[in-house]
Structures are given as C-alpha cells and as structure tokens.
N, C-alpha and C positions, 0 to 999 in steps of 0.2 A: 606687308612688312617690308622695310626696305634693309637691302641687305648691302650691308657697308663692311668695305676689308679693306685698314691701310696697313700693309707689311712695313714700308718702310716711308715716312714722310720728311724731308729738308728741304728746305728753304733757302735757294741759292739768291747770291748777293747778284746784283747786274755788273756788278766789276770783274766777280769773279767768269763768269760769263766773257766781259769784253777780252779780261786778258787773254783765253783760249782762242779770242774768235783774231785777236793780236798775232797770235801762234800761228796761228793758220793762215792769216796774211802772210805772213813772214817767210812761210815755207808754201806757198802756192801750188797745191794739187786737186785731183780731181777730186770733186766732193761724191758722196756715197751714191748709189745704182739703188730707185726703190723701186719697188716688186710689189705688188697689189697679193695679198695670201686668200687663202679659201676659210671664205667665214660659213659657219655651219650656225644653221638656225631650226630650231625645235617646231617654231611655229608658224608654218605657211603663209606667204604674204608677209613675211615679217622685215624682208631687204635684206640685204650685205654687202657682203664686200665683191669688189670682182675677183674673180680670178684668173689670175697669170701666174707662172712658170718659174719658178726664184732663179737665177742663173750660175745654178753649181759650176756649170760644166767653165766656169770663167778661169784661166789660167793664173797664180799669186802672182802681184805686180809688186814688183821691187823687193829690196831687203828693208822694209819697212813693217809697221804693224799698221794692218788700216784696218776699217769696219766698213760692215754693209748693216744697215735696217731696212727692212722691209715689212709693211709697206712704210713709208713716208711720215703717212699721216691715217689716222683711223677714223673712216665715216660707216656707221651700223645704221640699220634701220629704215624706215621708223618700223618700231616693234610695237606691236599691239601689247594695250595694257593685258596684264596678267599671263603674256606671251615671253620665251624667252630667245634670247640670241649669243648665238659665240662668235669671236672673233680671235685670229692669233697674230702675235708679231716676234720676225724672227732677227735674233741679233748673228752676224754671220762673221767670224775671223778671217776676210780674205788676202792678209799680204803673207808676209815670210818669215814677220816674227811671232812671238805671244801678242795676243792684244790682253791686254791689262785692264777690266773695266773698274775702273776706282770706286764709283757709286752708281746705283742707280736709284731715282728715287721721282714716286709716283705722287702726283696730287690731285686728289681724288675727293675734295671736298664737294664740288658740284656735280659728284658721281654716286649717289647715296644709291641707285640701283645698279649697280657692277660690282662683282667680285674678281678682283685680279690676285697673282700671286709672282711677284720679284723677288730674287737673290739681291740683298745688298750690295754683293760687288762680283766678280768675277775674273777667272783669267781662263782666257781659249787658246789651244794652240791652233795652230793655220789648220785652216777647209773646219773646223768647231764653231757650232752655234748652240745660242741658246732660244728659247720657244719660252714666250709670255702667254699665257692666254683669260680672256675678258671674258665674261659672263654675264650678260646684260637681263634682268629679271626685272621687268618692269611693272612697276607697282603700282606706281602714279601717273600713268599718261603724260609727263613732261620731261623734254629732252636733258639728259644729261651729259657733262663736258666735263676733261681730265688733259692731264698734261703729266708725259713721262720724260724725265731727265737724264741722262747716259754719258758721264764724265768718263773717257778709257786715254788713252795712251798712242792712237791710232791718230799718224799723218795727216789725214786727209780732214777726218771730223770728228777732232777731240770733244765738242761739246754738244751732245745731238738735243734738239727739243721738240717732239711729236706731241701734235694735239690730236686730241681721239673725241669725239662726238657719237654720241647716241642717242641717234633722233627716238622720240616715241610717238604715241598714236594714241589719243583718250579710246575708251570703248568703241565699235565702230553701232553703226547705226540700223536698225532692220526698220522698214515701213511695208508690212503686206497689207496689201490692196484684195478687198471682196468688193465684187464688182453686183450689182444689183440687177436682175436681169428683168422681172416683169413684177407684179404688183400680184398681192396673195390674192387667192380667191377662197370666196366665202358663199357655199350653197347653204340656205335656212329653210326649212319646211313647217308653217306653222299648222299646228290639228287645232282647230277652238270650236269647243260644243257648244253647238247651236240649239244647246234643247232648251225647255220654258223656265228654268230656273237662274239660267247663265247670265241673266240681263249685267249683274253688279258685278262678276268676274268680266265680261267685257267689253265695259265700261272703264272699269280699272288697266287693264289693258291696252285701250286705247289712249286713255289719255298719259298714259308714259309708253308711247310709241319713239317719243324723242330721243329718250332714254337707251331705247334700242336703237335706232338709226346716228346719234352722233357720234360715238365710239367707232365704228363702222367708218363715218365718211371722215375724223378724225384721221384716223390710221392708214387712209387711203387705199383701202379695200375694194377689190373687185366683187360686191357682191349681189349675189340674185337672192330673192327674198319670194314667198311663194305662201299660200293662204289655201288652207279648205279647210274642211267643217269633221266633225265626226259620223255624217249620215252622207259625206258624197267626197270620191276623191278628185271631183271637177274644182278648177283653180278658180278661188273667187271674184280676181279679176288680174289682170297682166302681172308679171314679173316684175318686184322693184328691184328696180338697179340704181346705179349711180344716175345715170343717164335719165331718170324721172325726174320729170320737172318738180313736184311737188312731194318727194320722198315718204315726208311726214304725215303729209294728209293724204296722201295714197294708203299710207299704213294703215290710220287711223280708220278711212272708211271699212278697208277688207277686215280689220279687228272687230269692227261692231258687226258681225256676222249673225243677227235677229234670234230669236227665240222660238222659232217656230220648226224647226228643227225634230228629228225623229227623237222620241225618247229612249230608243235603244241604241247607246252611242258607241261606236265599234270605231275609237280613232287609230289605235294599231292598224285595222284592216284596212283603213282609208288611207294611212299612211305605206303602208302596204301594197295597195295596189295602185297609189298615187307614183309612187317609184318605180313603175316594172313589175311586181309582184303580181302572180296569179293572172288567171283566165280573163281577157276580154280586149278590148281595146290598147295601145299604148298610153303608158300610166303620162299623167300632167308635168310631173317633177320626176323625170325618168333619162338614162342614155338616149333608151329609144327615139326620145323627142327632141336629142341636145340641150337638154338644160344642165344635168350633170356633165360634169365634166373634171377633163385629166389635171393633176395636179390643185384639185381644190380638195375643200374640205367641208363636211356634209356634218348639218345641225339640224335636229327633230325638237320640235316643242310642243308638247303635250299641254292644254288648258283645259281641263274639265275638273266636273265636281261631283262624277259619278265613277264607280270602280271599273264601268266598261263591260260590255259584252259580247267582245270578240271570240269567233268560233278557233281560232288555233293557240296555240301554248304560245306562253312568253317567250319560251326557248328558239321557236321557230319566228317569231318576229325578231326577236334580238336577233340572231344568226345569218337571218335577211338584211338586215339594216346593217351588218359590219360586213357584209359581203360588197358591197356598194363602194366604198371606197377604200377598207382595210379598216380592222380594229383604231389605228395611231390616225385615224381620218375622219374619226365621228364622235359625235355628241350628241347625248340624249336627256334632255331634261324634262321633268314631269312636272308640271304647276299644278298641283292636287292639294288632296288632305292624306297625309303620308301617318297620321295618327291614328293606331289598332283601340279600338274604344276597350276591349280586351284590357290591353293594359290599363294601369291606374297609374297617373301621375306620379311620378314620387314625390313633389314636393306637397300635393294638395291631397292626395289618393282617391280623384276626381280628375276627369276633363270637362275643359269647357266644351260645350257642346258646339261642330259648326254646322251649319245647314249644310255642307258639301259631305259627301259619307265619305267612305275610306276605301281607298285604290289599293288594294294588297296588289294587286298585277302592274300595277305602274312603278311601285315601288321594286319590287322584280326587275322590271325590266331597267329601270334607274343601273339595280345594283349591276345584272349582268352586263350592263354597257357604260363608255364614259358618260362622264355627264354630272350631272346633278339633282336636286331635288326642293322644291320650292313647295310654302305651304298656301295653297288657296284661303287659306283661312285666314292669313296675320296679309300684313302690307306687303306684299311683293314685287314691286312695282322697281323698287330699285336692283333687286332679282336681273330686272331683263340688259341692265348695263353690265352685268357680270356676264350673260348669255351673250351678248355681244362681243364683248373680248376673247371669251372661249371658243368663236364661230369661226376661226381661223388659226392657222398653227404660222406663226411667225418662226425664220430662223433667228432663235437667241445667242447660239453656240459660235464663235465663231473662233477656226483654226488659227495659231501663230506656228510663222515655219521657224522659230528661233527661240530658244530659252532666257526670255527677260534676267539682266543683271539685277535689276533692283523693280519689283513690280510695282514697286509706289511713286513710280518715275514713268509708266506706260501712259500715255496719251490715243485715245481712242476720238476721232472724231466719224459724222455721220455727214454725207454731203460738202464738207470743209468746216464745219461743225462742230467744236469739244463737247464732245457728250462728258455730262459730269461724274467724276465716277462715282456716284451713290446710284445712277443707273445701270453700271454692271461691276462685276467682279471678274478677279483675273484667278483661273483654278489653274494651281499647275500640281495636283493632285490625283484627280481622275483623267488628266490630260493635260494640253497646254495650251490654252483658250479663254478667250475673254466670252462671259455668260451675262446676257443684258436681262435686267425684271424685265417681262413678259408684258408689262405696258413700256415699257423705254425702249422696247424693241425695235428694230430699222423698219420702214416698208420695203415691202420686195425691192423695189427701183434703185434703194439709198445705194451707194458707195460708203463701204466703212474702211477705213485705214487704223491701224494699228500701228505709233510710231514706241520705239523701246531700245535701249544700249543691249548688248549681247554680249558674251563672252566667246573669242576666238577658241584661246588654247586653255583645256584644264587639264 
C-alpha cells in the first residue's frame, strides 16, 4: 500500500520566487547554517541521515528575524522494500525578532511512500523551532523525491527550497549454496534360488539386468552389487561396481545362477550369514570384509519361488538385517508369490494357480522391514528399476536460510543448471526447504543453489 499524506500542497510562481531571491540581493546577508539531524530507521541496513550537533549554543545576530533549516537538504536511504525510515527537519528562529513563516508548502507527488506532517504557516519567537518529520515506508522498491517550500519574513533566506530524496532498495537477494561432497553409495545383496524349478524366474531376471543397472549409473551412484544363491552364502562372482567393464553382462552372468541347487532353499540364512551373521568364517557381503560400508545404504533382494526353510524367525533375520546400517538404511524386497491360496480372489473367488507356492515368511519379513514386494508370478522385470531407485537415499530436502518473498519466483538450479520446478517443490509448511521428486534428485557431488527475494523488515 503506498501511503501518501499532502497537508498542504501550492504551487509557487518562479517570479514569485525571483522577487524574494531580488530581496535578499538587495540586503546581502549570511545565508542560513545547515545541520545534518538524526534520522532513526526501524529497519537495519536501511541508511540515513548523518548526524551532527544543531548549533543552539549560537548567540541572536542582529535586530533582524532570520531562519536556520537544518538539515539543508534531505538524502534517506536506500530502505529496503517493506522496511521503514524516519527522518526529521528542524526550522530554527535564530535572530532577535519574530520570524513570521508565511507558508510552508510540501510537494510530494513523487513521494507516494512518505508521510509528513506541516503547519501551514507559523510564527517563532527567537531560540523557537519547529520539527517536521518524514516517514519513509517503502512499498515499491523505487526512489522517491519531494520538495519543501518555506516563505517567512527572515533577512537572510526569505525563500528556502529543500529537496528530500528517498533512495529505496527492491527486495534484497539470498542465494544459499549446498555444496555436494561425495557421490551416494549404494550396497545391493542379491539371494537367487538356484533349485531345479527356477530356470524361468532366472532367466527373467537376467535379461532385465539393464533395467537394474541403468538407473544406478544414470544417477551416478557408487554402487557394489553382490550375488549368491539360497544354498551358499559364497559371492557368485566379484563385486559389480561402477568400475566393471562390462556391468551388464557381469549381471547377467551371476543372475543365471543354474538349477542344480539344494532344494531346501534357506535365502534368509544365506543372506544372514553372507553379512556377518552367525558362526564360521567372515560373511562375503559383510564389515568384516569391507564391503559394507559408512554412509551407504544396504538393499536385499530375495528371488525364489519357494516359501523357504530357514531355521530362525523372521523377527531375528529382520532385526539382523536393520542392525547393519540402521532401519532409514535398508531395503528389503521379496520377488515371490506373496498370494495365500487360502484366500479366494474377490473378483473371480478363485486364484490362478502359479507354479511358485506362497512365501508367508517373506511376506513377513517384506512387511517388518522397508522395502517391497514383487509377484514371481506376473512380469516383474520392470520391478527391478523401481529396486534400483530405492537402492539409495538421495538427499531431496534441501535447507533455505531465508523466507522466500514470493515462492513462485525461487529459482533452484543443480551444477549451474535450472532445475525445472515440476522437479521439486518449495514447503514452507513443515519447514523452509525446497523437496526434489526422488528421481530429480541431485547426486551426491551436485552443487544446488537456491536463488529467492526475502523480506528484511516485518
């Protein structure tokens, strides 16, 4: 809102003007002593005036009526939008008669944010002043400028003309900087049952290996990828990482893990003591061996099509497997048949029947841990790009140290980069942070910047 006050507005002629300035040729005295006054401002960083010392202590010169103004001339600012600023100006009677102020009269049309307040006219007797004062409330970020008039009676400067200026300052500007320090890591453990029925689950598996490895080297993940069976928790063969030459077909071979396999398939317990767990050697995919490791995050993929015949509770494999890197550090997905033949379909009151029986334990263990649940029975294959996205915790969250003026004016880029906003949102709800989808997200390395106006003073 801009806030506009004219007490009194005229419009002086330039004659009228010359003849006083005629006067004061005619009687040649000193012109007026200006004094810089104390401008008080509400909002930090907002400028003013300087301050000096008015000179009371000046002795009345002659038997005449003269004037002092102080200061001179009126320079504010610049004041930050929606910040405000005071200024004052003092009119002083210092000769020996009345000073007689005939008018005084302000023009204040390119001052729509300043409120003043002037007497029409005035009379002081000597060492009497009077005190104007300006209120700069800036609405609009652009300078405003006024001109005050001072016709009185006084020798020296019957016709005073002060210009007063208040600079302003659009919104000022925040750009925080998230500096990207290393590249996420992503540990994957796959279990695939290797008993004589599995040939067509992995077979299926292998050939959307891609599936699983492109999201990964998309997103430029540091990740180790890790294979054994349900009858051994020996690693099928090396650790894929980025660093494989042939990523893909490295996958593909360890996925096609044969059929000759023990028919009592115990991939908890392999998975189990493939990590640390329980009595014997150092596990494949374990601390012990430095494959786990600090600040990653740790994915189990279960492939069978047998319910499992693991000797301990789900509750003690689940409790093992979030001990490893923390609950908010793992995933556990189960590629089964998660269907209780028990139930009856509601739409047919029938299942189809699949050749893979039904995992009540896997489903268990699905539910007590993150993760998910995939059916061996229908096409899963596109399943494993969703498992790959899930195989690492990207930070989405990202701090603002400043409360956006207009959030639809935030500009987020990634690397130097406009990231578009349909890839994150700005919450200033549960916080005050821009939240990127979970695929738009930065990699570790990026640099995000957050450019936005703020508000100084409310």
């Amino acid at each position: 809102m801009r806030a506009l006050t004219f007490l009194i507005l005229f419009f002086t002629s330039c004659s009228s003007e010359q003849d006083f300035r005629g006067r004061e040729k005619a009687n040649p005295v000193d012109t007026h002593a200006s004094v810089i006054d104390v401008t008080d401002s509400t909002c930090p960083d907002s400028g003013g005036a300087t301050v000096t010392t008015p000179p009371y202590e000046d002795p009345p010169l002659g038997g005449h009526p003269r004037i002092r103004v102080f200061p001179n001339a009126i320079e504010v600012g610049p004041t930050d939008r929606e910040c405000e600023a005071t200024t004052k100006v003092r009119v002083r009677s210092v000769g020996q008669k009345p000073l007689i102020i005939e008018s005084i009269e302000w023009s204040s049309l390119g001052a729509p944010d300043v409120i003043a307040s002037h007497p029409p006219d005035a009379i002081l007797a000597p060492g009497d002043e009077l005190v104007f004062e300006y209120q700069q409330i800036e609405n609009d970020g652009i300078d405003d400028f006024a001109r005050l008039y001072i016709r009185s009676n006084a020798v020296n400067d019957p016709y005073i003309v002060m210009d007063q200026n208040f600079r302003a300052n659009d919104y000022p500007t925040q750009i925080d900087t998230h500096a990207g320090v290393e590249k996420y890591k992503a540990d994957v453990l796959f279990v695939i049952d290797n008993s004589c029925s599995m040939s067509e689950e992995q077979t299926d598996l292998s050939s959307n290996a891609v599936k699983f490895a492109s999201p990964l080297l998309v997103s430029d993940i540091d990740f180790q990828i890790g294979v054994i069976t349900t009858d051994s928790a020996t690693l099928r063969g090396p650790i894929v990482t980025p660093a494989t030459p042939d990523i893909v077909g490295e996958l593909q071979s360890q996925f096609l893990a044969g059929t000759s396999g023990s028919p009592y398939e115990i991939g908890m317990e392999m998975a189990f003591q493939a990590t640390g767990g329980g009595p014997g050697p150092f596990g494949a995919f374990s601390w012990d061996t430095g494959v786990l490791r600090e600040d990653s995050f740790l994915t189990i993929v279960f492939v069978t099509d047998e319910p499992g015949d693991d000797a301990r509770t789900v509750l003690e494999y689940s409790d093992w497997f979030q001990s490893l890197y923390g609950e908010d550090k793992l995933s556990v997905f189960s590629v089964i048949n998660p269907d209780d033949p028990a139930i009856p379909d509601t739409a047919t009151g029938n299942k189809d029947r699949c050749a893979a029986l039904y995992a009540p334990r896997y489903v268990e263990l699905s539910m007590l841990s993150p993760g998910g649940i995939l059916n061996v029975c229908e096409s899963w294959g596109e399943g494993l790009t969703m498992i790959a996205e899930s195989s690492y915790d990207p930070i989405i969250e990202f701090e603002m140290s400043r409360t956006p003026i207009e959030p639809d004016r935030i500009i987020v880029t990634i690397d130097g980069r406009v990231s578009p906003p349909s890839d994150w949102e700005y919450d200033g709800t549960a916080g005050n942070k821009i939240v990127f989808d979970r695929a738009a997200a930065p990699t570790g390395e990026d640099v995000v910047q957050i450019e936005y106006d703020y508000l100084v003073c409310r």
